[in-house]
N, C-alpha and C positions, 0 to 999 in steps of 0.2 A: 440109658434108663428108659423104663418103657412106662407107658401109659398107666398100666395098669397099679405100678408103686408109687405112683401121685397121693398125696393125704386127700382127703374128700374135702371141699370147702360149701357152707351154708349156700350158698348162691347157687349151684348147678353138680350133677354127678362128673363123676370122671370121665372123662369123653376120650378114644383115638386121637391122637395130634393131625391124623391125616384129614380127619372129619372138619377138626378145628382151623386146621391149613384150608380146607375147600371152603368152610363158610367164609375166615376171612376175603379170600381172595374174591368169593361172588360179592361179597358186600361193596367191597372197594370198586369191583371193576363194573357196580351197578349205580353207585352212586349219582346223585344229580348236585347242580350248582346249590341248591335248596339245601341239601341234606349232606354234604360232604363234612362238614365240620362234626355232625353227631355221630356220621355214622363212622369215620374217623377218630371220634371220643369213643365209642361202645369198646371198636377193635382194637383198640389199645390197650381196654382194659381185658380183653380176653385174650391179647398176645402176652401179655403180661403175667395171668393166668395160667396161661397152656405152655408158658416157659419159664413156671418159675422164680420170676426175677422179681425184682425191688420195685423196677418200672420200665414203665414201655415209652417213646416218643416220638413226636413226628416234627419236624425241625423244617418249614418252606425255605427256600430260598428266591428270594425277591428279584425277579427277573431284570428290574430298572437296576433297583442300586444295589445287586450282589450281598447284601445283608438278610442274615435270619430274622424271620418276620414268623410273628403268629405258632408260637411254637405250642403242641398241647403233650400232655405230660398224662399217663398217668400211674397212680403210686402204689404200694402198698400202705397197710398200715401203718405199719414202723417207719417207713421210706424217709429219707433224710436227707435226699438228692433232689435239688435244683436245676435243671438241664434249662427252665425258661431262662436263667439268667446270660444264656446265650446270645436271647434277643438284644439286635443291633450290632453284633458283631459279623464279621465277613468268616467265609471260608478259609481266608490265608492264617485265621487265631489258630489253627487244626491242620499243622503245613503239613503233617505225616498224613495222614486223612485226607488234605487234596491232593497229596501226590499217587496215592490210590484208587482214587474216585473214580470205579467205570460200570458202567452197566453190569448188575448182577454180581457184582465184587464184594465180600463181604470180609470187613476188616475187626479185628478183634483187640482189645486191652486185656489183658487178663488179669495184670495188677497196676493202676495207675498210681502207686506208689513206690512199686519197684520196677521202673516200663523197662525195655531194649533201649540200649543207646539212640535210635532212630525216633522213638516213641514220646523222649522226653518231653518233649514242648505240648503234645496231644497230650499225654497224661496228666501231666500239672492245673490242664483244663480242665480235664473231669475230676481231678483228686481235689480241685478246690469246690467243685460243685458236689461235692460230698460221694462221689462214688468212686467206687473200687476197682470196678471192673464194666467194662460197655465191650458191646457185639452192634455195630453200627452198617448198614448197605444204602447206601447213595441211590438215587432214581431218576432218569433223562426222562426231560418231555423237549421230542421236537431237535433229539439233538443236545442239549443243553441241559446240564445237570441245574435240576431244578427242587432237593428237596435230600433232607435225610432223615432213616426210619431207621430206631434200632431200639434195644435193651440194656439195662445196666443194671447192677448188683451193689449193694453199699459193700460189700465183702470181696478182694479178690478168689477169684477161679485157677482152678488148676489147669482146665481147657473147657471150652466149650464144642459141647457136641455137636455132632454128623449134621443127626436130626435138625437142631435146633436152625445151623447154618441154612439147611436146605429150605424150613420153613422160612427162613427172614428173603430167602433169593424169592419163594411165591410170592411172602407179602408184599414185597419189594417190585417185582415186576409188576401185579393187581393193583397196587395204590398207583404205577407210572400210567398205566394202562386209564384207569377210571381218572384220573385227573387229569389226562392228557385228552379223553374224549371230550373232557369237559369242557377243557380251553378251547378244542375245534369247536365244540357246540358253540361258543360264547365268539369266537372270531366268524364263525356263519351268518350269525342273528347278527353280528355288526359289520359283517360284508352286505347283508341281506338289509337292513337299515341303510346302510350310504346308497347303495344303489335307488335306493327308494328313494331318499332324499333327493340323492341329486337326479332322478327324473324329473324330479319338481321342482327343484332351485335351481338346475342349472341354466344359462342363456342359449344354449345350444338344443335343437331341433333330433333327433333322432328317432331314425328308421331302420328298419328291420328287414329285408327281400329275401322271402326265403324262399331259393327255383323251385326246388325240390316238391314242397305243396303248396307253392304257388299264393305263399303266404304274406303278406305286407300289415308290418309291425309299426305305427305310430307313436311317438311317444306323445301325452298330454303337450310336452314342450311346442313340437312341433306341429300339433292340431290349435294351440291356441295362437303359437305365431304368424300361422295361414290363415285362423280367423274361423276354424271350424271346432263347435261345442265338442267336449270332450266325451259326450254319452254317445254322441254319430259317429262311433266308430264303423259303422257298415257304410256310411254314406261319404266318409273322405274319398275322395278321387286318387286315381293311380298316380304316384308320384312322377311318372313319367311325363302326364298328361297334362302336367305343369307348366312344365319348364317352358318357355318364351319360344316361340319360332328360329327366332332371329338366332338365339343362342343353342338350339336342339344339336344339330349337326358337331357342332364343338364340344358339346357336352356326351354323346356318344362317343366321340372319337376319343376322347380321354378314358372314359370309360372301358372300352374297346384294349386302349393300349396297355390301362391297369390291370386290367384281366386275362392278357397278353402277356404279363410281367415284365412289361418294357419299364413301369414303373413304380414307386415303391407303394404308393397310395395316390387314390382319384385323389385330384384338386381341383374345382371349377371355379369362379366367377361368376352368375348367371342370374338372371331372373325371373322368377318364380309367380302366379299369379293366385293372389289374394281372394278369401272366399268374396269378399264384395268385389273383386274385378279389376281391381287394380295389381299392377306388377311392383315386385318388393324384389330391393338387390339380397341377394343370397351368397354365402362363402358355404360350399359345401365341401366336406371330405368325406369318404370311403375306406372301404377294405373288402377285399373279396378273398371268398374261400373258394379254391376250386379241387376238382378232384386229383386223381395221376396222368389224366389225359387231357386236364386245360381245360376242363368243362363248370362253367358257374354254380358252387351249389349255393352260396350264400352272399350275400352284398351287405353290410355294416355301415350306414352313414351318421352326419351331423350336417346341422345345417345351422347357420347361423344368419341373421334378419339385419344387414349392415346398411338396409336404406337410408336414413338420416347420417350416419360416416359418410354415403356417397354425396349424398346431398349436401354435407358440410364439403367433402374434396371438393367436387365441382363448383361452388362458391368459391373457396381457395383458390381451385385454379383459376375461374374467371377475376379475381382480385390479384393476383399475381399478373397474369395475361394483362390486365389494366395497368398495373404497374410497370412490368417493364414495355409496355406501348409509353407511359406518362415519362420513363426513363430515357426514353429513344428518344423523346419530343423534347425534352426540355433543352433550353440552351447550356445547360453548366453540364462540366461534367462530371461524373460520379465513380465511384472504385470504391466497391466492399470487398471486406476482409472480412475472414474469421478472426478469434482471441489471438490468434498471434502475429499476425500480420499477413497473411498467405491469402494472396487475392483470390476471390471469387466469380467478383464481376465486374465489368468494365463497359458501360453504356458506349455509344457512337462518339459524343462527342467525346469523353475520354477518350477514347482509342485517336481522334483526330488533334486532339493537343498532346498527346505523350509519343505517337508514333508506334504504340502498340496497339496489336490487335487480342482481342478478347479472347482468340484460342492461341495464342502466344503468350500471354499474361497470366491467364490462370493457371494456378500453381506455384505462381512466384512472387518472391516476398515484395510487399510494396514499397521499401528503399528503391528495386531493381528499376522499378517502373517510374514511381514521381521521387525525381533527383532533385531536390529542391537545393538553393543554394541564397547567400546575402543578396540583395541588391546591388549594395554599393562593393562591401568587399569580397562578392565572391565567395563567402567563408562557406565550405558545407553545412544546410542544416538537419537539424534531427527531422526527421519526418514528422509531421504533425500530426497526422493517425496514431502513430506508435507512441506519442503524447499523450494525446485524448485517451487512447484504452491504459498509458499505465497510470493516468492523475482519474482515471473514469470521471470524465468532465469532458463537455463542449472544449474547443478551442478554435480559437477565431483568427486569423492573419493580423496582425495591427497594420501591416504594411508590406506591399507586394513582394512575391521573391521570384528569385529564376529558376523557371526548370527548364531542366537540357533532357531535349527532347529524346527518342529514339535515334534519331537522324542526324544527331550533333548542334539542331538548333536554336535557338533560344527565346523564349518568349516568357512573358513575365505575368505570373498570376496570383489572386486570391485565393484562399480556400477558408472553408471550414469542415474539422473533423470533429464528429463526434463514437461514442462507445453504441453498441447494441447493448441491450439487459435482455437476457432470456425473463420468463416467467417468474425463476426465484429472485428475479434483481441484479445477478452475475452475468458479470462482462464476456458477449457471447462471440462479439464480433467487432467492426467498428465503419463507419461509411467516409468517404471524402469528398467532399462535394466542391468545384474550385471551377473558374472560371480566367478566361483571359484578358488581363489589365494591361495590354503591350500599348494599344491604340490609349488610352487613361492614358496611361504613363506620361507617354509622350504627350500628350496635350497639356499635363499637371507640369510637366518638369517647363515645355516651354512659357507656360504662366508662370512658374516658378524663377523661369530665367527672367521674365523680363519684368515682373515685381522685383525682380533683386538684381538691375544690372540698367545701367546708362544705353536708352535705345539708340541712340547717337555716334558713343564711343562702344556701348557694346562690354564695357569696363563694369565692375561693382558697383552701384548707386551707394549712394549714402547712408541711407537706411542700412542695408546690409554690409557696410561697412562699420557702421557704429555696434551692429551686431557680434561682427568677430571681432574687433577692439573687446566687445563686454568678455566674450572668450577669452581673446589675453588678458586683460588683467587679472581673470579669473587666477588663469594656467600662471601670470607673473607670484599674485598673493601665496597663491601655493609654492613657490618657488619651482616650479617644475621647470620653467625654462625662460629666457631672457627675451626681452620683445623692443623694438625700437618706433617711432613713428614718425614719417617724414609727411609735411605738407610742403606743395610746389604751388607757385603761382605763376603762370606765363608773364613777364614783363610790357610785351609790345602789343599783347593781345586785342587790345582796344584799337591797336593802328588798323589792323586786319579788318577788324569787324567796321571800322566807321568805313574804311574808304573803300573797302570792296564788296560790302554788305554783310549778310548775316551767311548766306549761303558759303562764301568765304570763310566766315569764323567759323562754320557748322565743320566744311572740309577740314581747316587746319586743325579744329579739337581730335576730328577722327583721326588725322595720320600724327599728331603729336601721342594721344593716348596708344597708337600701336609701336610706335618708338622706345615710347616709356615699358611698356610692355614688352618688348623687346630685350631690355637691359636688365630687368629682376630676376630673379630666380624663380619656379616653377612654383613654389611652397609659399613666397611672397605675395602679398595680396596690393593690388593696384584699385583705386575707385575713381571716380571723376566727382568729385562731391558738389560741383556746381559751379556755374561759368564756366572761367577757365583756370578752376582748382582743381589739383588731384588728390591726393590722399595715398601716402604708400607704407601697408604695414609689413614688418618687416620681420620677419620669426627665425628665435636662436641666431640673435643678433646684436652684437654689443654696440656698445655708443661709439668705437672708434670705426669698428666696419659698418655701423650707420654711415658716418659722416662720409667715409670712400664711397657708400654707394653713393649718397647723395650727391659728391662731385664726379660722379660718373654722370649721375643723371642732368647735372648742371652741365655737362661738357658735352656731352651729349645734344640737348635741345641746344645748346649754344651752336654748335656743328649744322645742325640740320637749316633746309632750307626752304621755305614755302612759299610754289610757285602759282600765282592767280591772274588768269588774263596775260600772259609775257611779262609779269612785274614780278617779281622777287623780294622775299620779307627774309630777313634772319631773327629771331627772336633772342629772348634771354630768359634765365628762371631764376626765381628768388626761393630758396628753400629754406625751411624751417625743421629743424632734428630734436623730437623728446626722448628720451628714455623710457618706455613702460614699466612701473616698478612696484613693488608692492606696497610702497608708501603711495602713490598714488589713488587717489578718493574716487573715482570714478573716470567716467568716457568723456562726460564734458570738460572735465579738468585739465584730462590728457591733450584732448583737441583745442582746446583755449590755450593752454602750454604752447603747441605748435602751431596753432594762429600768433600766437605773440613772437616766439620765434623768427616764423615766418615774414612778419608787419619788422621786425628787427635788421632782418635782411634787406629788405627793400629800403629802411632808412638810412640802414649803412651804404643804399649807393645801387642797389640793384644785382642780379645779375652773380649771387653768391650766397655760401651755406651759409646758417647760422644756428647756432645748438644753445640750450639750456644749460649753464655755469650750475654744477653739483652745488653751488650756494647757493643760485637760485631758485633749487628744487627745494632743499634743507628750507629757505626762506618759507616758501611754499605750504610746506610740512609742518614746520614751527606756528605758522598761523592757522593752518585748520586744525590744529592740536590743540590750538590756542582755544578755539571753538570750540570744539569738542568738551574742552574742560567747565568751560563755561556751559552745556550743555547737560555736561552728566550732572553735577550740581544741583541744575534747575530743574533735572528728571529725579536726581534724590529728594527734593526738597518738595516736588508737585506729585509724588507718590507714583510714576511711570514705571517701574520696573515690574516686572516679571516673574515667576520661575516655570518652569518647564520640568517636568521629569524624561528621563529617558531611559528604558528597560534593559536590565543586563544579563541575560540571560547564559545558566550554565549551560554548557556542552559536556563534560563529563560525567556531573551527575544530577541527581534530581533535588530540586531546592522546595520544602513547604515554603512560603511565603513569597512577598515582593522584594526584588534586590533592584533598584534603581539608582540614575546620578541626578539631581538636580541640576539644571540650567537656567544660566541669568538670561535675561533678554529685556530691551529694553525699546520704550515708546518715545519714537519721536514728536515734536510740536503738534502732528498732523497727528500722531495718533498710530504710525504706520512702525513696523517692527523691526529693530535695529539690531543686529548682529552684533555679539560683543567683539568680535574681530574688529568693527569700525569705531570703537572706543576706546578697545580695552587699553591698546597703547597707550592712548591720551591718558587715559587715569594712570596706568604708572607714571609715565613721566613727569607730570604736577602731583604725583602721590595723594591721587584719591581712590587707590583701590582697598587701605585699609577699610575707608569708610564704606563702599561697597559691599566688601565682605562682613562686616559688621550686620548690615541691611540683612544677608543673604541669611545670615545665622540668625537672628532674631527671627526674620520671617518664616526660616524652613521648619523653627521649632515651637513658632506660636503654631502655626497648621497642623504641623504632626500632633501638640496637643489638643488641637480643636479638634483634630477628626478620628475616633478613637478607635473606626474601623480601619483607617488604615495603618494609625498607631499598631494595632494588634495581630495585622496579618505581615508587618514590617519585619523580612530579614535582616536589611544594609541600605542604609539609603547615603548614597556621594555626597561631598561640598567641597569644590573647589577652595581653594585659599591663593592668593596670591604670593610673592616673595616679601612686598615688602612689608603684608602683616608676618611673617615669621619674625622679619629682623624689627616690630613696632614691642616695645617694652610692655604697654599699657594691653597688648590683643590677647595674651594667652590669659590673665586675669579675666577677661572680658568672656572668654570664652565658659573656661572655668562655670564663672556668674550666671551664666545663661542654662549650664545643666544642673547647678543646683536649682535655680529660680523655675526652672521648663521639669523639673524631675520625670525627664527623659531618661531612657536604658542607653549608659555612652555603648554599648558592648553592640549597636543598632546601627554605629554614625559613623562612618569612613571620611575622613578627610583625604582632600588627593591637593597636591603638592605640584607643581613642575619637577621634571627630573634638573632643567635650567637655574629655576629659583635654589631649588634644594643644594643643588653645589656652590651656588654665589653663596649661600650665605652657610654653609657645613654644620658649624658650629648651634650657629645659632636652632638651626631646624633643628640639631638633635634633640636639643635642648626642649623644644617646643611639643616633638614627636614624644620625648621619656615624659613629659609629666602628663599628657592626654592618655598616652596608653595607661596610666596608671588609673585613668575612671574606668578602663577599658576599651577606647577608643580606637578602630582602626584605621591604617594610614594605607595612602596608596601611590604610588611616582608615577605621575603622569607625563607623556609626551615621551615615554622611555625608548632611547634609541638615538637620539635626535644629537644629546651632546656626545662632548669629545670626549669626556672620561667614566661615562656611563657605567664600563663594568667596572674602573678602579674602583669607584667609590658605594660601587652595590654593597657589597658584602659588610659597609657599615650603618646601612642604614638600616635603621630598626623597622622597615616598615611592611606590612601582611599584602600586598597586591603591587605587582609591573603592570602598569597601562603601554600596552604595546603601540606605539604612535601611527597611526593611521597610514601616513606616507608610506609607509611598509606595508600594510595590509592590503589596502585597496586596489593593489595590480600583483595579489600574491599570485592569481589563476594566470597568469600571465609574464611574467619576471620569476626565473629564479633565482636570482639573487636576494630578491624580497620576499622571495619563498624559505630560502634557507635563512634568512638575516630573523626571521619571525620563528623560524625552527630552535634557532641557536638563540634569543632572547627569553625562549621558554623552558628550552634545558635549563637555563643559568639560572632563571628565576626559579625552576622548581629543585635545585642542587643547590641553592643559601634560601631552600625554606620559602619562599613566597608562591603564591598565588598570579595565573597572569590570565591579563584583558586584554581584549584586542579590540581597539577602538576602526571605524569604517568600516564597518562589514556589511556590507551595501545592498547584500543579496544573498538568496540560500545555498549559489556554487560557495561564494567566500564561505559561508559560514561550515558548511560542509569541507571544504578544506579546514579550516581554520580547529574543527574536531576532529579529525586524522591526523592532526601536528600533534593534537596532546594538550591545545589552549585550553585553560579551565573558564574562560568566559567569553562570549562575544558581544557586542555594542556598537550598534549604527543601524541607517535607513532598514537593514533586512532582517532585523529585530522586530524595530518598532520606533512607530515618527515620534517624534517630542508631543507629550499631551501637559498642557496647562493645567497647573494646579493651585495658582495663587496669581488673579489677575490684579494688571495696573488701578489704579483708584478711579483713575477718570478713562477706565476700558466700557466698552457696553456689556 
């Protein structure tokens, strides 16, 4: 179709297409940033014009985020096509159309209603945007298709023509052309902006050396950091003329070898002199242009003004320099590590108590270096550095330990380590600072020795004898092992001393105490308690192999002989054997025991054993029980009791509120705090511990409602009961009475039981357990473990908690047997449905073990101490 059969339209005569082809393409490829969007609207409308169509368009494609942006359109009058509603969508809506997209390609729809199988998904886009037919050419700037220009018809085409193709490839190239110049204009003015900027913001000095005309280029940077006005550009000095004496020679020679290509870029060091006269440290870098024969045409620098960094370094170093002189000087010695323990450094005196030298150490972990071990047992310990950084905390010696030195030898030190913090607060590193306690030691242990030992016989004095007797009975009460107690008296003693004086008794006390010492065992403790008594305790020891050794030791001093002056004494010994037992009340009791014993033997005639008759321990027992009862009585009656809570804390899961046990304690005459261990027996036995637990339950529940915050934050709180309130008619009424009267929550209140009492009395406790649980009440078997039929009779007790019995816990990190005996009473308890505690958890290894078993509670010292909640009446 040629120009000439165009219909005339109002606006302009019929014009050649080729005419219309050349204006569009000067317009586009003259366009500015100003004028592109109009002049971009005009030609639209006159391609639109000069071919025909329904409309013309120009589609950008948004270089960031790949979506059409900014699309302009324009139409005919009828026009009924939409092509803006493109905008926001990517190239991949048109996958026929991106799979063609190239420079000067021009793609055609002829019917977007009836497309080619390939066309479908292209067509259905433009047949919804109301047209029929588009002739579409893609345009690159830079590379990178950035935009599409084309035509559409609301009406499919048969074909579109020669002509019209060729025109959309001009306008198609002119519009790439003119918009492409425009984005370089636009990236010049903003190469041309940064460079400007950053002559003026940046910290950096730059120059210029151009060989060629002998031209030297300033920047403002570096005229204002030498200190010279920025308009004196004629009068800055030759930067050469600078540079320091001291440093010129070093500073050519770098130079030199950069321009040489020995290296990749000048680097100097050097200092430079300031318009007022002072020299400024400088970091300067380079770049040199030279020709094909090695010749300089151009030099490229920066310089940067690092005076006050050097002036801060050389501070630093002189404060370093002082330190490790103050590290050398001092008498302790020191070993820093980084965060993981990898030594760094290691002062003199260090290196003279470990046997390492500081270029032998560093590098290596501080285990390698300070071997620390127990005092007494040798035990390896953790290192105390690697403590302090993983608790980040100080840690302090409580008490000397051994290190073994480089050289196999031993000397005994303190230390203290602490964590380094870098600036944000994190653990950077860690220091150890320890000194040597070997000389201490030994002056402390032999004070030690002879505060606690007969300077005489060189034996255990009395003091320190009464001390380990308070050990046994401890270690008796507990049952852990059996203890006996023998006192000896010399019989003739007094012949010695009158008639050959005292220097004589002094001799015979020394060689009888090494005699006697002689005949014990290694583990048996001997003392000389005074005159000429001894004292012999006697450990994992029953009352029959007491009595042998005793007549060992009677047969013994009876043997021996003591000679003074050419006279000859034989002596004899009167011994006295108690039992250490856990009925026994104390150390004085024990020793009055075997003073009486001992005064027994000597009545009967001298010169022979004598032991306490089991009835006249029992006597013994019955009368201080006797006391006792009269005691507790007069402490119910004078308001002296106690309670105590004590925290119990889960290990498997997380508890809102407070879960605690209640504990009794009680005030003796003096005021001072009595253990129910040293009662409790006596009230069973004269049957006053219903009346006890009566106290315990009135008191724990007038408090809990007195105090309403802790009423409210209250999970479980324990109360012991005793056996013979189960089996008392008149206590579970009693009990009862007290949560209607307290209108307490029972579903709050754990009773705990003996797993002991609970089987004496089966019946009875069910009995007791079924109508409490029915307020809600839960129950707990305490001391579980301990009896003989423990697991027969679990699986009928109704009760919600196993108190795992301490005697088990407290050496589980130690004993496996009491490791597994704790493993298998938590299986059982949580396979018939219960809950379990582990009572003595002393510390956070137990407890830590004790939640790797799977216990759901622990209780004791490494919890938390007993705190007072409801003092005695006459307490302060």
């Amino acid at each position: 179709m040629s120009p000439q059969t165009w219909p005339k339209r109002g606006i302009r005569p019929a014009t050649g297409l080729d005419v219309i082809c050349t204006k569009i393409a000067v317009d586009f490829q003259s366009m500015t940033a100003v004028t592109a969007l109009e002049v971009i609207a005009a030609n639209l409308e006159l391609l639109r014009e000069a071919t025909r169509t329904d409309a013309a368009f120009h589609i950008p494609l948004d270089a960031e985020s790949g979506l059409f942006n900014e699309i302009q359109v324009a139409r005919g009058m009828l026009s009924t096509g939409n092509p803006e509603q493109l905008r926001g969508q990517s190239l991949e809506s048109l996958p026929w159309l991106q799979s063609r997209l190239a420079p000067l390609r021009v793609s055609e729809l002829r019917d977007t209603a009836k497309p080619r199988g390939d066309q479908t998904d292209d067509a259905a886009v433009w047949n919804q945007l109301g047209l029929g037919s588009v002739l579409i050419i893609g345009y690159f700037i830079e590379g990178r298709a950035a935009g599409l220009l084309g035509i559409a018809g609301a009406q499919p085409r048969e074909k579109w023509e020669v002509q019209i193709h060729l025109l959309m490839k001009l306008v198609g190239s002119s519009i790439a052309t003119g918009l492409e110049r425009i984005e370089i204009q636009h990236q010049l003015r903003d190469l041309e902006e940064r460079n400007e900027l950053a002559l003026y913001s940046a910290n950096d000095g730059l120059w210029d050396f151009d060989t060629i005309n002998n031209r030297v280029y300033l920047s403002p940077r570096w005229k204002a950091m030498l200190g010279y006005d920025e308009a004196d550009v004629g009068q800055a000095p030759d930067w050469r003329t600078l540079v320091h004496s001291d440093d010129m020679s070093r500073v050519q020679a770098a130079i030199r070898d950069h321009v040489a290509g020995k290296t990749p870029i000048f680097e100097s060091l050097h200092r430079m002199r300031h318009a007022t006269g002072e020299w400024r440290w400088v970091i300067s870098r380079a770049k040199a242009k030279v020709d094909d024969k090695g010749r300089l045409l151009r030099l490229v620098g920066v310089e940067l003004d690092i005076t006050e960094r050097k002036l801060y370094e050389e501070a630093l170093f002189r404060e370093k320099e002082s330190a490790q002189i103050t590290l050398q000087s001092i008498g302790d010695g020191v070993i820093t590590t980084d965060a993981k323990g990898v030594i760094d450094y290691v002062n003199p005196v260090a290196e003279a108590l470990t046997g390492w030298r500081l270029e032998d150490s560093q590098g290596r972990a501080i285990e390698e270096i300070f071997r620390a071990f127990h005092e007494e047992t040798c035990e390896p310990l953790e290192n105390p550095l690697a403590v302090a950084i993983r608790r980040t905390r100080s840690i302090k010696s409580v008490r000397p330990m051994l290190l073994i030195r480089r050289d196999g030898n031993e000397i005994y030190v303190e230390s203290t380590a602490s964590p380094i913090r870098d600036g944000s607060g994190a653990v950077s590193g860690g220091v150890l600072v320890f000194h040597d306690v070997s000389e201490a030691r030994e002056l402390n242990r032999r004070l030690s020795y002879h505060a606690s030992h007969d300077v005489l016989t060189g034996l255990v004095n009395r003091r320190e004898f009464e001390n380990r007797m308070e050990r046994a009975l401890k270690s008796a009460k507990a049952r852990e092992t059996s203890y006996a107690l023998c006192v000896l008296d010399l019989d003739q003693f007094k012949i010695v001393n009158d008639t050959c004086g005292h220097s004589a008794g002094d001799a015979l006390l020394g060689q009888v105490g090494a005699l006697l010492k002689s005949k014990v065992r290694w583990r048996d403790t001997l003392a000389r308690l005074g005159g000429d008594e001894f004292g012999i305790l006697l450990e994992s020891c029953s009352l029959d192999e007491a009595m042998r050794t005793a007549e060992a030791l009677r047969e013994a001093v009876r043997n021996f002989k003591f000679t003074w002056e050419e006279r000859t004494f034989r002596l004899g010994a009167s011994i006295g054997v108690v039992p250490i037992s856990a009925d026994n009340a104390d150390v004085a009791s024990v020793l009055s025991a075997a003073d009486s014993a001992c005064q027994a033997a000597k009545e009967a005639g001298r010169n022979r054993v004598h032991s306490f008759e089991e009835n006249d321990i029992d006597l013994m027992r019955r009368r201080r029980e006797m006391q006792w009862a009269a005691r507790i009585n007069n402490a119910l009656e004078e308001g002296r009791f106690e309670l105590f809570r004590q925290t119990i804390l889960p290990l498997q899961t997380t508890e809102v509120g407070a879960h605690y046990e209640l504990l009794l304690r009680m005030r003796d005459e003096a005021g001072k705090i009595v253990a129910p261990d040293q009662f409790m027996t006596a009230a069973e036995r004269y049957g006053i511990t219903p009346s006890i637990d009566r106290w315990v339950i009135e008191n724990a529940f007038r408090w809990l409602v007195s105090e309403a915050d802790e009423r409210e934050k209250l999970t479980m709180c324990s109360i012991n009961l005793s056996g013979q309130s189960l089996g008392d008619d008149k206590f579970l009424p009693y009990v009862i009475d007290q949560f209607h009267r307290s209108g307490l929550d029972a579903t709050k209140i754990c009773f705990e039981i003996t797993e002991t009492a609970a089987i004496a009395s089966f019946s009875q406790a069910n009995r007791f357990i079924q109508a409490l649980k029915e307020l809600g009440c839960k129950f707990a078997l305490d001391d579980f473990g301990t009896g003989l039929s423990s697991f027969g009779y679990l699986k009928h007790f109704p009760v919600d908690y196993l108190k795992i019995d301490g005697s088990f816990v407290k050496e589980i990190l130690h004993d496996p047997i009491d490791r597994e005996m704790v493993r298998s009473i938590n299986e059982i308890g949580h396979l018939t449905g219960k809950q379990t505690i582990a009572e003595f958890a002393e510390n956070q290894e137990i407890i830590n073990m004790l939640q790797s078993l799977g216990v759901d509670y622990a209780q004791g010292y490494g919890v938390s101490q007993p705190q007072r909640v409801l003092k005695a009446a006459n307490s302060a």
